[in-house]
C-alpha positions in Angstrom: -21.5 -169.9 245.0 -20.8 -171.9 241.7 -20.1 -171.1 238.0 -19.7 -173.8 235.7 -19.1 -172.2 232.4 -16.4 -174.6 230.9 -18.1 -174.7 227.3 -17.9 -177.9 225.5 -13.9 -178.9 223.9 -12.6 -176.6 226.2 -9.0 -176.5 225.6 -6.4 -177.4 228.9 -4.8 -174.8 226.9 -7.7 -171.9 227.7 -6.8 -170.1 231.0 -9.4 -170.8 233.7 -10.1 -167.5 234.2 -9.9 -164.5 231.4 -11.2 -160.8 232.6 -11.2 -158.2 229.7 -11.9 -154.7 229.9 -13.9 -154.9 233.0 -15.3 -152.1 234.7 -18.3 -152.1 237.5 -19.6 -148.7 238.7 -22.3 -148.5 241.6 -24.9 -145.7 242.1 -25.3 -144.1 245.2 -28.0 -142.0 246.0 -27.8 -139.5 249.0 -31.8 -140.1 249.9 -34.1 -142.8 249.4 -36.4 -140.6 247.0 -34.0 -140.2 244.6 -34.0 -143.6 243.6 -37.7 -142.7 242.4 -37.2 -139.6 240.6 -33.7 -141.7 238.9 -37.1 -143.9 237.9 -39.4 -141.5 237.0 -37.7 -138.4 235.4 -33.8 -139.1 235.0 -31.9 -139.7 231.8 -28.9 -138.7 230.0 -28.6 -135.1 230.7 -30.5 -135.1 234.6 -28.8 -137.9 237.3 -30.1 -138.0 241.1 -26.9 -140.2 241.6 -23.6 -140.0 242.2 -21.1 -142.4 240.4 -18.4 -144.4 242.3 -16.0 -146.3 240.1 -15.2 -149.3 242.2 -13.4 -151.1 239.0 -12.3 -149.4 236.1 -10.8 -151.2 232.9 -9.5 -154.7 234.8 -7.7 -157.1 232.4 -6.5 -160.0 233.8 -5.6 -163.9 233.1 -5.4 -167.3 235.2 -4.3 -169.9 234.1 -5.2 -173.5 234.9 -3.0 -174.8 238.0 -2.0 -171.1 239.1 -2.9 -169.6 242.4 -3.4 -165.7 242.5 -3.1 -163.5 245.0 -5.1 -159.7 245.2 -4.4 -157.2 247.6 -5.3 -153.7 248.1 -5.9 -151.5 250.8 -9.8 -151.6 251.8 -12.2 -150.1 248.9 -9.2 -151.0 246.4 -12.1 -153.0 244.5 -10.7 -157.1 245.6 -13.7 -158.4 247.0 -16.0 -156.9 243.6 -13.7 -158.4 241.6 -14.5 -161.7 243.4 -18.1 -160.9 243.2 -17.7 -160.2 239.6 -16.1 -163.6 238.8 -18.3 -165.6 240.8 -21.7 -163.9 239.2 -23.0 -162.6 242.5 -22.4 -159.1 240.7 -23.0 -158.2 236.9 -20.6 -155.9 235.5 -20.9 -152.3 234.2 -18.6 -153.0 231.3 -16.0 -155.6 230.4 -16.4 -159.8 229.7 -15.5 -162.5 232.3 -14.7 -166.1 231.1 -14.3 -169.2 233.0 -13.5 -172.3 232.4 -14.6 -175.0 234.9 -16.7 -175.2 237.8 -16.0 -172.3 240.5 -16.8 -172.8 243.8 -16.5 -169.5 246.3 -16.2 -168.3 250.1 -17.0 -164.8 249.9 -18.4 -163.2 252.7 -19.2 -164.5 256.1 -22.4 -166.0 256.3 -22.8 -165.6 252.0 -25.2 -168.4 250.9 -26.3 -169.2 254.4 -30.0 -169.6 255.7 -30.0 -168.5 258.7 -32.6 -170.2 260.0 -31.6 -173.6 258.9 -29.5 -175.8 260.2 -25.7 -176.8 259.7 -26.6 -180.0 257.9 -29.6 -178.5 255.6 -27.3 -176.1 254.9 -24.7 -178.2 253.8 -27.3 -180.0 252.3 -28.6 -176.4 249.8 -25.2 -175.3 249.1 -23.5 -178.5 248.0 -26.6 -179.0 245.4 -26.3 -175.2 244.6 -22.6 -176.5 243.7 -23.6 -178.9 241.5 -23.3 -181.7 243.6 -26.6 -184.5 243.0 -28.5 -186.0 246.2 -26.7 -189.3 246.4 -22.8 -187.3 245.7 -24.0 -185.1 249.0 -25.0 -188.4 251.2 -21.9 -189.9 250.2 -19.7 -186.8 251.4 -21.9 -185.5 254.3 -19.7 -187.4 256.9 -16.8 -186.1 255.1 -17.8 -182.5 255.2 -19.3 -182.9 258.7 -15.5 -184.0 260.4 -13.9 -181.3 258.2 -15.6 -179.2 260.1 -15.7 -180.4 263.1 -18.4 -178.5 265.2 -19.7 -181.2 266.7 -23.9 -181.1 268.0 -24.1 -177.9 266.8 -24.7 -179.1 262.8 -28.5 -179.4 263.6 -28.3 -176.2 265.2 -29.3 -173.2 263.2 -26.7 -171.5 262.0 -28.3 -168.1 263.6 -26.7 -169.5 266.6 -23.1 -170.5 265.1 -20.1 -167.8 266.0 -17.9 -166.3 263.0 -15.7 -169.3 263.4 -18.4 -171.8 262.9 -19.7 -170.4 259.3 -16.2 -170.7 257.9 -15.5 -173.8 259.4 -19.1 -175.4 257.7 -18.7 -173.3 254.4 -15.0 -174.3 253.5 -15.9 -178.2 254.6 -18.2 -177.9 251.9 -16.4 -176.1 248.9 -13.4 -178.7 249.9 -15.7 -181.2 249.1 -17.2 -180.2 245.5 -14.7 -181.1 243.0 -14.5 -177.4 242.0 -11.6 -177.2 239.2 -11.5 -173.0 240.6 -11.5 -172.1 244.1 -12.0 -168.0 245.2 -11.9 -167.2 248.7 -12.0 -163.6 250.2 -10.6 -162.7 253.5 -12.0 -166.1 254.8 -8.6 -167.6 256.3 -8.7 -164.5 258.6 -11.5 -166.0 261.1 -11.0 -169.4 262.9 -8.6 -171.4 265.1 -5.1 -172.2 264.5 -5.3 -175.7 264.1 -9.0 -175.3 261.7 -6.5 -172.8 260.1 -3.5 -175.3 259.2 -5.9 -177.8 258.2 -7.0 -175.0 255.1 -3.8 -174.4 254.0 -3.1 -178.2 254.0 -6.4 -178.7 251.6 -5.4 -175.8 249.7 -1.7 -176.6 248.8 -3.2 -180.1 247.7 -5.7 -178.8 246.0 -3.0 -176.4 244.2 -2.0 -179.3 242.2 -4.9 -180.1 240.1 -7.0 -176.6 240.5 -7.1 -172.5 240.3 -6.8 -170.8 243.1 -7.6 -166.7 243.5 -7.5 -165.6 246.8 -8.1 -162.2 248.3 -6.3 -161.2 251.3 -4.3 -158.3 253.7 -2.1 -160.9 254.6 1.2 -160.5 252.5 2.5 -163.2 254.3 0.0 -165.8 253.6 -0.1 -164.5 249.6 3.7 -165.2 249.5 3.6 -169.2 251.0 0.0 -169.8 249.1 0.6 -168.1 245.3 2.5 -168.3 242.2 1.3 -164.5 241.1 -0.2 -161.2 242.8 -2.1 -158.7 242.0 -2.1 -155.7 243.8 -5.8 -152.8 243.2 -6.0 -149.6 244.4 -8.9 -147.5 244.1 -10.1 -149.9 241.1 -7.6 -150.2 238.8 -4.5 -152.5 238.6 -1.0 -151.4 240.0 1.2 -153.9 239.4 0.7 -157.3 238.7 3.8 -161.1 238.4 5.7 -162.6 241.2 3.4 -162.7 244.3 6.8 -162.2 246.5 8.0 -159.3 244.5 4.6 -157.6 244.3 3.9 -157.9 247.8 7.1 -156.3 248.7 6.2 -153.3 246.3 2.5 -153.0 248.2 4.3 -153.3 251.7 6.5 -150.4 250.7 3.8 -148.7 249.5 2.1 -148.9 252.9 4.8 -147.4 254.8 5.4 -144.5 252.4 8.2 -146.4 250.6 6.4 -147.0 247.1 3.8 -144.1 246.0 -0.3 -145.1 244.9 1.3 -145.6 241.3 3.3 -148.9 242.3 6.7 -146.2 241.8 9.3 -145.3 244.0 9.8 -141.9 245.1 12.1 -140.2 242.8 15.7 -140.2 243.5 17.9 -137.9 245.5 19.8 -136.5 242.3 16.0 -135.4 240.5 15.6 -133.8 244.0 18.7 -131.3 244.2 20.8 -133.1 246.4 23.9 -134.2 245.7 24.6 -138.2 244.9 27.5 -138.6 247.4 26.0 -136.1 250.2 26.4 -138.8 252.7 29.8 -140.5 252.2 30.0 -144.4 252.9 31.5 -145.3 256.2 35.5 -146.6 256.6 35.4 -149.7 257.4 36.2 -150.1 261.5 39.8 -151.9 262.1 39.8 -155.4 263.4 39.6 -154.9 266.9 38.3 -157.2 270.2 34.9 -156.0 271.6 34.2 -156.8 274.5 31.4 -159.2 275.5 28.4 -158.2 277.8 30.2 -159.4 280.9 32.9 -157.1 280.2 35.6 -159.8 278.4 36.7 -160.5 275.5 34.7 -162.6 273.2 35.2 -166.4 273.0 36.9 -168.0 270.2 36.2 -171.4 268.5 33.3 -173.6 269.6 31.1 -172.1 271.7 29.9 -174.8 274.7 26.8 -175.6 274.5 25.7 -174.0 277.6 26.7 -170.7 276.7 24.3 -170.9 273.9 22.0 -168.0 275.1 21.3 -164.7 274.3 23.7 -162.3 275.5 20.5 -159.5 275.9 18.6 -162.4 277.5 18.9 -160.7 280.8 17.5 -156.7 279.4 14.9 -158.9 277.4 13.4 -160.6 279.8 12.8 -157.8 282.5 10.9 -155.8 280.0 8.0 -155.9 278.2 9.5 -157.4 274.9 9.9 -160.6 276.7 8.6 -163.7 274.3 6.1 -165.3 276.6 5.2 -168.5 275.3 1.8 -170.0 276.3 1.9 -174.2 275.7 -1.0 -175.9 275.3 -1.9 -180.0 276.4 -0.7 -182.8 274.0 -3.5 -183.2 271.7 -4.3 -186.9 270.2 -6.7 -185.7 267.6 -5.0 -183.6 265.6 -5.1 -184.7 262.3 -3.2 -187.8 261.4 -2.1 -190.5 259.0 0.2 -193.1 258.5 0.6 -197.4 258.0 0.1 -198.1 261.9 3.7 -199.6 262.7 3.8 -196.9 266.1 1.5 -194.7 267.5 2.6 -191.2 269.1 0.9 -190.9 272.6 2.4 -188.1 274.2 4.3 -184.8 273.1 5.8 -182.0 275.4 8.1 -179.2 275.8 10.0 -179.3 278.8 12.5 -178.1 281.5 16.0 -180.3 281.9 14.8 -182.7 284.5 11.8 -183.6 282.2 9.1 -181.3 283.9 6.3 -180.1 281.1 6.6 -176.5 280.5 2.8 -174.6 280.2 4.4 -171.1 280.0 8.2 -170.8 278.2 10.0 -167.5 277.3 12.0 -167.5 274.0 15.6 -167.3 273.7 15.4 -170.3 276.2 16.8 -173.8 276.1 13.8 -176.3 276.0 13.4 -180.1 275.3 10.7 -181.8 273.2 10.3 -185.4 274.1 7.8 -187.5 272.4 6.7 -191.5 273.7 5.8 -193.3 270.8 3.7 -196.7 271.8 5.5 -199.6 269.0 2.7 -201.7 267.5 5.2 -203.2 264.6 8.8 -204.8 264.8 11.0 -200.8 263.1 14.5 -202.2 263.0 15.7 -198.4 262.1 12.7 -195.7 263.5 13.2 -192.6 263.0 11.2 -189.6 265.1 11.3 -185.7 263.6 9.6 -182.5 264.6 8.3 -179.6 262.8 7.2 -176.0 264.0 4.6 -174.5 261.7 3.3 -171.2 261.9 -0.7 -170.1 261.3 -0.1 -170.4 257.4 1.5 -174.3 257.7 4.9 -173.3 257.1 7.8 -174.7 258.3 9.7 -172.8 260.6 12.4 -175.6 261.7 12.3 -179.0 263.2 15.0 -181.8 263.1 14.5 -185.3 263.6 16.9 -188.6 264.8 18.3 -189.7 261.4 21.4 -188.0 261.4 22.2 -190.3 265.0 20.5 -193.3 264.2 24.4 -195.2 264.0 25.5 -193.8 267.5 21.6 -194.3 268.8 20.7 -197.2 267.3 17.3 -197.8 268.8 15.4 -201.1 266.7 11.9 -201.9 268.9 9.5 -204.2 269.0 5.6 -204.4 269.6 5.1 -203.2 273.3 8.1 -201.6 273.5 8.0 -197.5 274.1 10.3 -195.0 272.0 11.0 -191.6 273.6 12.9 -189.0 271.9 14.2 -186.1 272.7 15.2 -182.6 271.4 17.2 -180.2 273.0 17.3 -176.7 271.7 16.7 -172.8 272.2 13.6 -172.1 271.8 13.6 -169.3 269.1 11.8 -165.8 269.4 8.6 -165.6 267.7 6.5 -163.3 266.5 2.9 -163.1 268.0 0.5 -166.0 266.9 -0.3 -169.7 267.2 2.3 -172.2 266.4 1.7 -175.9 266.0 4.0 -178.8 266.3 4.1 -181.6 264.0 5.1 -185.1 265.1 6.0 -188.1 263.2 7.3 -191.8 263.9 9.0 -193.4 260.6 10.9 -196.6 260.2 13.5 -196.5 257.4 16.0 -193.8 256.2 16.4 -190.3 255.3 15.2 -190.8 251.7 13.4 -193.9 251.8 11.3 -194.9 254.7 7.7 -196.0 256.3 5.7 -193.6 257.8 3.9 -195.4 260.8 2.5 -192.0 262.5 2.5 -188.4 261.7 0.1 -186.4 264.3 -0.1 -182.2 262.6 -1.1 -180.8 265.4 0.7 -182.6 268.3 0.9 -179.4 270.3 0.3 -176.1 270.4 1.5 -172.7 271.7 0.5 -169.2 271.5 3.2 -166.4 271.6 2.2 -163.0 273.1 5.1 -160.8 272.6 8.3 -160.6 271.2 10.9 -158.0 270.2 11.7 -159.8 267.5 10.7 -157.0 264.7 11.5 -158.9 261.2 11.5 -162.1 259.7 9.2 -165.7 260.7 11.5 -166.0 263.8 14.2 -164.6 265.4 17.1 -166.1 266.4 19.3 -166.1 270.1 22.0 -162.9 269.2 25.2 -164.4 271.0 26.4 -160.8 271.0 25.4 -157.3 269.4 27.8 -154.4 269.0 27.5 -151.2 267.9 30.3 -149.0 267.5 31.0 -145.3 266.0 34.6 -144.1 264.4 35.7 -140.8 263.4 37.0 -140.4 259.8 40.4 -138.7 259.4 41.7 -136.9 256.7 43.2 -139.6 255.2 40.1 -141.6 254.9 41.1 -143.9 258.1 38.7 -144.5 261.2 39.7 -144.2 264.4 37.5 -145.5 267.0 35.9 -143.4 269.5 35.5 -143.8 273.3 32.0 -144.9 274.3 29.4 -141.8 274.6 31.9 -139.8 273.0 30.9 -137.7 270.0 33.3 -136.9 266.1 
């Protein structure tokens, strides 16, 4: 779907998109006959409808460069809004502006012939996008290994899984020099790796274009955009910092926040008393002991004592991180001046054996051979573990001992490097690990080969309740004291009650 509506002098000043006023309200009719007598007899004082009011009164402003999030509970009114914007509904009330061409991925399958095939429909909707005959012959082998499906292009698209339609229809809307992307809910559907190669596209294309995207994903609306909006039931609730509006809908959704964007009122407006529930002494300085039954170590702790001290619990029940890892894959995305080429990336046990199935909280090693095609006096090799949404969750690489490893190589020679670490808890999902080769420093250097999607694994469960990982917990205490009259704590015995 495209809008081009930039009128002519438009200002880099106007916003890209302006909404004013806007209000769309459906009809529904409870049997098909009324929608004849509505025809024939209705008017302002007899209706053989009812009203829903899926938007009422929606202001809103974009401006050029911004990406905007909207979320809302289903029927909050996002994906009309989209609709609205795009022109594939006309509103009851209210004006839309744009300024620039809009290119859209609303629903699955939306502006699909069914019975055509992948390439004549790449074909209809890059000219329906403005894009001329010769522009679309130029780019079709461009949008073809964006998306990546193979033989199944000249297939109709009838035949094409979920997957598949997104996969052809964002190859295409990446490829239209649209100054205003919209996508709804289409990041949902799709592999990990297809996945990570979107969000690569979309932060570059953050830097000269609009983005509004629609999701239920507060996660991905935090890493993607500037600003949030969050609808329910048609109206705006609250709308500025995508991280601090998304916090207010997530409270909101677990009982936190009320439909009004508002916290509960406070204890005091309640009846109860503001110090009901004194704060607790602090506990006196005291040596717990450890889960062996010692006291815990001081300084340094060795290396091989870096493990979870609940590693043993964990793992015999079913909040055990299981880890599937996936084969080395060569074609996952790449770039770089040539110098080295990365042939072979795995996670593995101490005496180098790959790993297909790891548990986290577990000391691993990543080891990487690069192949040397160029004289690198100073290489450098780093890591990176993404999650679904591209970001970074950590990675490392061999600057930092480049004087005490010292490795220069020549053409034919093989680097391999080599990570140890714990292997971090993760939440479920499908994590990718980035691999580059470098020659150079920290701060200024060559990049010879950087594979995205070097390998992937898939995490199944994990006790790990908060955050993008969790970390190894050396030791977790919990301990309850009973306050005396002089406000002091004394500690209680285990199982013992105040």
């Amino acid at each position: 779907m495209c809008s081009d509506l930039q009128p002519e002098g438009a200002s880099m000043d106007e916003p890209a998109i302006s909404v004013q006023g806007l209000s769309k309200v459906f009809r529904l009719y409870d049997r098909p006959r009324q929608r004849i007598q509505q025809l024939l007899f209705g008017g302002r004082t007899r209706k053989y409808y009812r009203e829903f009011h899926a938007l009422s009164d929606i202001s809103l402003t974009v401006a050029k460069g911004q990406a905007v999030g909207i979320i809302g509970e289903n029927g909050s009114g996002k994906s009309t809004l989209l609709q609205l914007i795009c022109g594939t509904l006309h509103p009851t009330a209210g004006t839309i502006h744009l300024s620039g061409r809009v290119a859209a991925l609303l629903e699955l399958g939306a502006g699909f012939n069914p019975d055509f095939s992948g390439r004549e429909n790449v074909s209809m909707n890059a000219s329906l996008l403005g894009l001329s005959p010769a522009e679309i012959e130029a780019r079709m082998d461009d949008i073809l290994a964006f998306a990546d499906i193979g033989d199944f292009i000249d297939n109709p698209v009838k035949t094409y899984s979920s997957g598949m339609f997104v996969r052809l229809a964002f190859a295409v809307i990446a490829h239209v020099d649209a100054d205003i992307l919209v996508i709804d809910e289409a990041l949902a559907v799709g592999d990990a790796a297809f996945g990570q190669k979107c969000m690569r596209f979309l932060r570059r294309f953050q830097k000269t274009g609009t983005v509004l995207f629609v999701s239920h994903d507060t996660a991905a609306v935090t890493a993607l955009c500037d600003r949030a909006i969050w609808l329910n039931h048609g109206t705006v609730v609250a709308e500025g910092d995508a991280k601090t509006v998304c916090e207010r809908y997530y409270g909101h959704l677990f009982g936190a926040v009320g439909a009004n964007g508002r916290a509960p009122e406070d204890s005091e407006a309640n009846g109860a008393a503001p110090d009901a529930v004194p704060a607790p002494a602090p506990a006196p300085a005291t040596d717990t002991p450890d889960a062996t039954g010692g006291s815990p170590p001081r300084g340094p702790v060795p290396a091989e004592d870096w493990v979870d001290g609940r590693r043993a619990w964990i793992n015999e029940s079913t909040l055990r991180n299981d880890l599937e890892v996936f084969a080395f894959d060569p074609t996952g995305g790449d770039f770089g001046a040539g110098g080295a080429r990365i042939e072979d990336v795995r996670l593995t046990d101490e005496a180098g054996t790959p790993y297909s199935w790891i548990v986290g909280g577990e000391p691993v090693r990543l080891r990487a051979r690069i192949a040397v095609l160029e004289p690198l006096d100073a290489p450098i090799v780093g890591f990176f573990v993404k999650d679904r949404l591209g970001q970074t969750l950590f990675g490392d690489n061999t600057f930092l001992n480049n004087k005490r490893l010292a490795c220069p190589a020549s053409p034919g020679q093989v680097l391999e490097a080599s990570f140890r670490f714990p292997m971090p808890y993760l939440p479920p999902g499908t994590y990718t690990v980035a691999v580059a080769v470098a020659n150079g420093t920290q701060t200024e250097h060559v990049q010879h080969h950087w594979l995205h999607d070097a390998l992937m694994f898939k995490s199944h469960a994990t006790h790990s309740s908060a955050g993008l990982v969790g970390i190894p917990m050396f030791e977790v205490t919990l301990e309850c004291h009973a306050t005396t009259a002089t406000g002091s704590a004394a500690a209680l015995a285990p199982g013992s009650a105040p």
